[in-house]
C-alpha positions as CSV (number, residue, x, y, z in Angstrom):
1,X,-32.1,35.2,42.5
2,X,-32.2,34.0,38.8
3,X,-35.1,32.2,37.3
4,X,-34.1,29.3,35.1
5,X,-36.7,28.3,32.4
6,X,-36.6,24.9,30.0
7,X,-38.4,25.7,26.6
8,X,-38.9,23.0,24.2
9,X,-40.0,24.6,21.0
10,X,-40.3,28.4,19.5
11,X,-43.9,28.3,20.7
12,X,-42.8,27.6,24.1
13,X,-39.8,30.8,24.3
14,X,-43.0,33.0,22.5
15,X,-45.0,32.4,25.6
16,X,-42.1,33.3,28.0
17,X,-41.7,36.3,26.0
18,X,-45.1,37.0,26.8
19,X,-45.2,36.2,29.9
20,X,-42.3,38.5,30.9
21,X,-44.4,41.7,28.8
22,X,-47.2,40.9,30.6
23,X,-45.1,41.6,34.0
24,X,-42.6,44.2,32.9
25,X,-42.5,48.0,34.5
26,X,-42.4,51.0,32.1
27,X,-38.7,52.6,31.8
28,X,-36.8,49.0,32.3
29,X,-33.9,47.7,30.0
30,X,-34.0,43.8,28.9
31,X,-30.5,43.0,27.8
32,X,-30.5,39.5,25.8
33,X,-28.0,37.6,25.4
34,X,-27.0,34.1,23.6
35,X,-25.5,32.7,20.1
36,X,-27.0,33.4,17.1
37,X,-29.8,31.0,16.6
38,X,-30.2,30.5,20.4
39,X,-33.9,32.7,20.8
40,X,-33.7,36.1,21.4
41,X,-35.7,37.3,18.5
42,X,-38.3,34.5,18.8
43,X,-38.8,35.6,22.8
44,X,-39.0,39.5,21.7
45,X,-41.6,38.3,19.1
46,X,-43.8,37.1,22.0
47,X,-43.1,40.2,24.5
48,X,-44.0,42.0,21.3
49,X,-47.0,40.4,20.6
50,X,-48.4,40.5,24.3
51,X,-48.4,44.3,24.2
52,X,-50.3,44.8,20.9
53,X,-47.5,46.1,18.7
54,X,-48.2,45.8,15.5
55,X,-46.3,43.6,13.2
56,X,-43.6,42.5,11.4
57,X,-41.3,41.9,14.4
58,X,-38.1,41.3,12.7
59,X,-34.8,41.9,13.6
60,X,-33.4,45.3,13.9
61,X,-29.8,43.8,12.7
62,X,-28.9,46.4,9.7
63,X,-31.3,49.0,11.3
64,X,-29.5,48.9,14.8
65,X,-33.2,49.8,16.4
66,X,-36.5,49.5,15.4
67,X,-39.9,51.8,17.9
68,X,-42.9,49.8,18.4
69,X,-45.3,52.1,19.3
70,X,-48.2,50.1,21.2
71,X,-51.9,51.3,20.2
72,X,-52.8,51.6,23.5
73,X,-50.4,51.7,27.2
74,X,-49.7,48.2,28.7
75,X,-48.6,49.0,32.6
76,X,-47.5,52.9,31.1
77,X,-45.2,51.6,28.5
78,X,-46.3,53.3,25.0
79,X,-43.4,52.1,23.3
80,X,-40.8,49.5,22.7
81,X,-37.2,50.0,21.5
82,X,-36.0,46.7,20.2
83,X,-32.2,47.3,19.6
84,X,-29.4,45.4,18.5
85,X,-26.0,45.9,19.7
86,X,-24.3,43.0,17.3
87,X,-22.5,45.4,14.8
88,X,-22.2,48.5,16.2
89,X,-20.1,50.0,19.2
90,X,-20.9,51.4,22.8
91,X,-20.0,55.4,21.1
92,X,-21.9,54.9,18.1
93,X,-25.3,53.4,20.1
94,X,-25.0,56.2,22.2
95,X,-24.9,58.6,19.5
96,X,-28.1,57.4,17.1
97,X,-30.4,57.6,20.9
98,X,-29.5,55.0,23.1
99,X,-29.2,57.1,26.7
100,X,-32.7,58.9,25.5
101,X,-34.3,55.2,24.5
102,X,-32.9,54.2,28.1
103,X,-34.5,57.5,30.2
104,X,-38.3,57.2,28.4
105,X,-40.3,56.6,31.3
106,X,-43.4,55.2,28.7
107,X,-40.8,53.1,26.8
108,X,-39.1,49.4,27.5
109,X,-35.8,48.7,25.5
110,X,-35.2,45.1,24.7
111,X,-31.2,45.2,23.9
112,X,-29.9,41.9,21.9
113,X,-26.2,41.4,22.3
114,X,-25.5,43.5,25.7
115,X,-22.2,42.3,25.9
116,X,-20.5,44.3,23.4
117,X,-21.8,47.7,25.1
118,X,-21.4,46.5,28.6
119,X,-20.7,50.1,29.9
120,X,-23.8,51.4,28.6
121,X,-25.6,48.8,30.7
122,X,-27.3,49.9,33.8
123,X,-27.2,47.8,37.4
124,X,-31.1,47.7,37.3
125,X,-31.3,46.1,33.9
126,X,-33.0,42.8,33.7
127,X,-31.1,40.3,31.7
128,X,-31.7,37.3,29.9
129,X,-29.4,34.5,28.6
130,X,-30.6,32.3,26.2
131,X,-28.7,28.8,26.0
132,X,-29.7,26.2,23.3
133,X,-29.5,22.7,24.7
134,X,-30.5,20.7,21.8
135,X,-32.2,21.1,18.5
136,X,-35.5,23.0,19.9
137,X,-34.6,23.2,24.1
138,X,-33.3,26.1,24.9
139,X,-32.5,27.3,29.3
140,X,-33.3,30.8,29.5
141,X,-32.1,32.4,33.1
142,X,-33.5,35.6,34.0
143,X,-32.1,38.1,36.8
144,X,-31.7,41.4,37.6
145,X,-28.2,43.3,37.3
146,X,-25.6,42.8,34.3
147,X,-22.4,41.0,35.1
């Protein structure tokens, strides 16, 4: 069943973000979805944060993916793949790592902008949509299984 959260400021999605690291099983895929503007990266910063990577945590837009590797294992997970999907296609992610990122059983990959590799997207992924509601709101629903 999906989880609907209200957040009121940037501060607020950080924390969820955190909160969600703090819970999160090594080997899992986080697809995130929502406009531009609407959180994603500002959530990731806080799941970031929570496990000790070490900063900047900035988009990987023109990089496609960017490792985080964590100084020390939070629940098994050494390692974070933050990747986004928003200018490159299903063939092409698959081809710079995306199936390897996927199978590392120490690793979590946090995918931004699912929906334009849907096929590559597994039935046991968590996802994440991020809906802005006004100026600083933003509903976030969490559930398991990409539609």
């Amino acid at each position: 069943m999906p989880k609907t959260f209200l957040t009121h400021s940037a501060e607020e999605t950080r924390n969820l973000g955190k909160k969600l690291a703090r819970e999160i099983r090594q080997g899992a895929l986080v697809c995130l979805s929502g406009d531009l503007g609407a959180g994603k990266t500002t959530f990731v910063q806080g799941f970031l944060e929570s496990l000790g990577a070490t900063r900047p945590y900035t988009s990987p837009t023109f990089v496609i993916m960017k490792q985080y590797d964590l100084p020390a294992p939070v629940n098994g997970i050494e390692r974070v793949y933050h990747v986004d999907a928003y200018r490159v296609s299903a063939p092409d992610l698959t081809a710079i790592g995306f199936t390897e990122w996927c199978a590392d059983q120490r690793g979590v990959v946090l995918l931004e902008w699912p929906e334009r590799v849907k096929n590559l997207i597994s039935r046991e992924a968590i996802c994440i949509n991020f809906i802005s509601k006004e100026e600083n709101e933003r509903e976030i629903i969490i559930r398991r299984g990409f539609l």
